[in-house]
N, C-alpha and C positions, 0 to 999 in steps of 0.2 A: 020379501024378507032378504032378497041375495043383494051382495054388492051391486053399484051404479056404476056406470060409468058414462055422465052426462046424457042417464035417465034411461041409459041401455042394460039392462040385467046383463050380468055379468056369471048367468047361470045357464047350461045347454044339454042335451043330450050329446053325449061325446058318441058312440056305439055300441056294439053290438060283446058279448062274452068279455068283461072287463076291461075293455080301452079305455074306461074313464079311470079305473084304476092305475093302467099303466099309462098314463096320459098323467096323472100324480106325481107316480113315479119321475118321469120325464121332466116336471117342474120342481122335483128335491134336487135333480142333478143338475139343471140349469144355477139353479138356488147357488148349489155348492160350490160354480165355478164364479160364479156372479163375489160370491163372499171371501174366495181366494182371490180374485185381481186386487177387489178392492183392499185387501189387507195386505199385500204385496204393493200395493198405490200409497196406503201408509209410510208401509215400514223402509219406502227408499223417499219418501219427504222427511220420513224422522231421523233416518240413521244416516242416508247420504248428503242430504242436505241438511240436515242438522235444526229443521224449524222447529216452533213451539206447539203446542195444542190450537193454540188461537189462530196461528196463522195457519194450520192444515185446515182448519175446521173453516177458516173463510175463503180457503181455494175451493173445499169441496163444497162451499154456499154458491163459490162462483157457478162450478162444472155442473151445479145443480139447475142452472138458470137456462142452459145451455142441451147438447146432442145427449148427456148424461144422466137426463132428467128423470128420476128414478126414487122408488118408497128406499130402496138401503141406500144410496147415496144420502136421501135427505135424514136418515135416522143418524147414518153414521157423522156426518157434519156437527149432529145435536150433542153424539155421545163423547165427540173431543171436550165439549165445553165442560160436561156435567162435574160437579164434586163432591167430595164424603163431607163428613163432618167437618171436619179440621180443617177444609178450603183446600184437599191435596187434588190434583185433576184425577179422577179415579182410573182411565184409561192406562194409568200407570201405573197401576197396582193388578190389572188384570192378568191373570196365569196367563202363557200361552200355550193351552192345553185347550183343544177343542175333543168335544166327544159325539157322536154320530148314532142314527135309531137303525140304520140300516138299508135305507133308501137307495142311499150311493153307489153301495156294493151289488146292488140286483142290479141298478142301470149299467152299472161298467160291464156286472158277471152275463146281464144278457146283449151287450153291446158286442162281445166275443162270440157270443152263441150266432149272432146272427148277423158279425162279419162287420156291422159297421163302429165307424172310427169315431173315437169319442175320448181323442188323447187329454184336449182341456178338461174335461170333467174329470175323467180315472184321475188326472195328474193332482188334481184338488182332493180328492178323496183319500189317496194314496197321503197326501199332506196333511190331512185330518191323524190319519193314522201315524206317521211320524210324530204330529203334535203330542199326541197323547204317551210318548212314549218319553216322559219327562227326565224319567231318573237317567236312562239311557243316554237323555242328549247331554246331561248334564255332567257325567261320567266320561264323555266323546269327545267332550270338548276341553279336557284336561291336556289330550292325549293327541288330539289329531289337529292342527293349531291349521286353520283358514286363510285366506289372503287375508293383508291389511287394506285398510279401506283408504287408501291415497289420494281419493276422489277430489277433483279441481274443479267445479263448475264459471266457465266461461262467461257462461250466459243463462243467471237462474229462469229468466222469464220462458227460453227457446224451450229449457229442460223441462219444464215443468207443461209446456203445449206439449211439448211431446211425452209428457208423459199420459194426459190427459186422451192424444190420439189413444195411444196405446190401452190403456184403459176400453177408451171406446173400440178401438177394434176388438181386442179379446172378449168383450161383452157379446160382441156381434157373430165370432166365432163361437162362443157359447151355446149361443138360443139355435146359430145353423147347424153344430153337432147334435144337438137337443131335437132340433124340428126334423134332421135330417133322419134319426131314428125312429122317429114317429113315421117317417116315410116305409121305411125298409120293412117295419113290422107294421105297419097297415097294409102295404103289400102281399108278404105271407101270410097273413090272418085273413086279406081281403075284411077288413074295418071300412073300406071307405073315408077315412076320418076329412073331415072340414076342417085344413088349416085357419082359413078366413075368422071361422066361429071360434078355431083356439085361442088364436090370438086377443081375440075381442073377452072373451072372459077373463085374460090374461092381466087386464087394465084395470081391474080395480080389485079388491078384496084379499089377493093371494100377495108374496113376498116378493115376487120377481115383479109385480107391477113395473111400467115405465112407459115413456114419451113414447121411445121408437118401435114401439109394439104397434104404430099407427103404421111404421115403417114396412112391416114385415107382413101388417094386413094390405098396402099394396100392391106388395110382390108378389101375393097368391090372386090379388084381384087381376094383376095384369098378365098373369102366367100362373091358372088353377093348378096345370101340372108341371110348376117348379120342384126338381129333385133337393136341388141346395139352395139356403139363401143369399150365398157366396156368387150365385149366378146372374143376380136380380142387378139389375142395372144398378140402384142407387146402393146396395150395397157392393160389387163389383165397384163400384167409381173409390167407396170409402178405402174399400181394399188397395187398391194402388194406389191410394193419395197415402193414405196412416201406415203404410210395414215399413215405410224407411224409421218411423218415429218408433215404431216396435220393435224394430234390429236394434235402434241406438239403445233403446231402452235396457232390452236383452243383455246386449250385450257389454254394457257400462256396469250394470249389478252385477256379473259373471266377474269382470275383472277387479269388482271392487268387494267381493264375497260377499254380495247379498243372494239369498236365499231367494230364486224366482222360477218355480216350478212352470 
């Protein structure tokens, strides 16, 4: 009855006194940073570049075909298209007000307790919370006036690969602050936990699904006791090839006041 993943249950014994619990845990907060790039991957195609619904929803049909290939990539692609009654695209009637069950906060609050780094997620979470504080941003923003967005794009095809690296790096920083916590407290619990088997469950049924989770099951297959995934060759290769497209990116939304935690 559990998900497939071409015919592989995507169901396992994780261990021993609640690691499958906090193994949960560990896939809300992946969840949480995964759903902040990708709404920060938006909001500088809509606001810096100025596109339509249609044309973000067929860049993220492209990025979907591609290193990106992922269950939120392909939902959020669908949900540019969708519309209300009266043919308005409804993505632009959506509050931006997110609200949270509580998941977030144990991963960051016990990410402190036990030392390791888990800035992309806390920074997502932290942005949940800000979201929600609607009246407040809407009071701030009378009063405390932001850069203008002067932004000249040279070359929209360069901006938009890089912005897609980008994307794909932070995603990949995600899963290795995620998987690297998994590390530190399997350690002090002695869990034992099987990266190999997380991952492999990880590919079908649950929200974080994707491509390169095939990725990160061959970097435990080729190094059982890799500490980071940051260390694994083909992700190391990604790393110096995509952080110049990550600094441009960074640093283009900083000077043109977009919001990129």
């Amino acid at each position: 009855i559990s998900a497939k993943y071409n015919d592989f249950p995507c169901v396992d014994y994780i261990g021993p006194n609640g690691s499958g619990h906090y193994l949960k845990m560990i896939h809300n907060g992946i969840e949480y940073g995964d759903m902040q790039i990708i709404s920060e991957s938006y909001y500088i195609l809509k606001n810096l570049l100025k596109m339509s619904n249609v044309e973000i929803s067929e860049i993220f049909n492209l990025w979907n075909k591609g290193e990106l290939n992922s269950y939120l990539i392909e939902i959020t692609r669908d949900i540019f298209l969708k519309k209300d009654d009266k043919g308005n695209y409804l993505i632009d009637f959506i509050s931006d007000v997110a609200k949270n069950k509580g998941t977030g906060k144990w991963i960051c609050k016990n990410a402190l307790e036990i030392e390791s780094p888990l800035s992309l997620i806390t920074e997502s979470v932290f942005f949940r919370y800000i979201s929600s504080m609607k009246n407040e941003r809407h009071f701030a923003s009378k009063i405390l006036i932001g850069s203008k967005n002067n932004f000249v794009c040279n070359n929209k095809d360069i901006f938009i690969e890089d912005l897609r690296r980008s994307l794909y790096f932070s995603k990949i920083i995600s899963y290795a602050q995620g998987f690297y916590q998994l590390y530190i407290i399997s350690k002090i619990n002695k869990w034992n936990l099987n990266y190999i088997n997380i991952a492999k469950i990880f590919r079908s049924g649950c929200i974080i699904r994707a491509k390169f989770l095939n990725k990160i099951i061959d970097a435990y297959k080729n190094n059982f006791k890799l500490k980071n995934l940051l260390l694994d060759k083909y992700f190391s290769e990604i790393s110096c090839k995509y952080q110049n497209s990550l600094r441009n990116i960074v640093s283009t939304s900083i000077l043109n006041g977009i919001p990129i935690p």
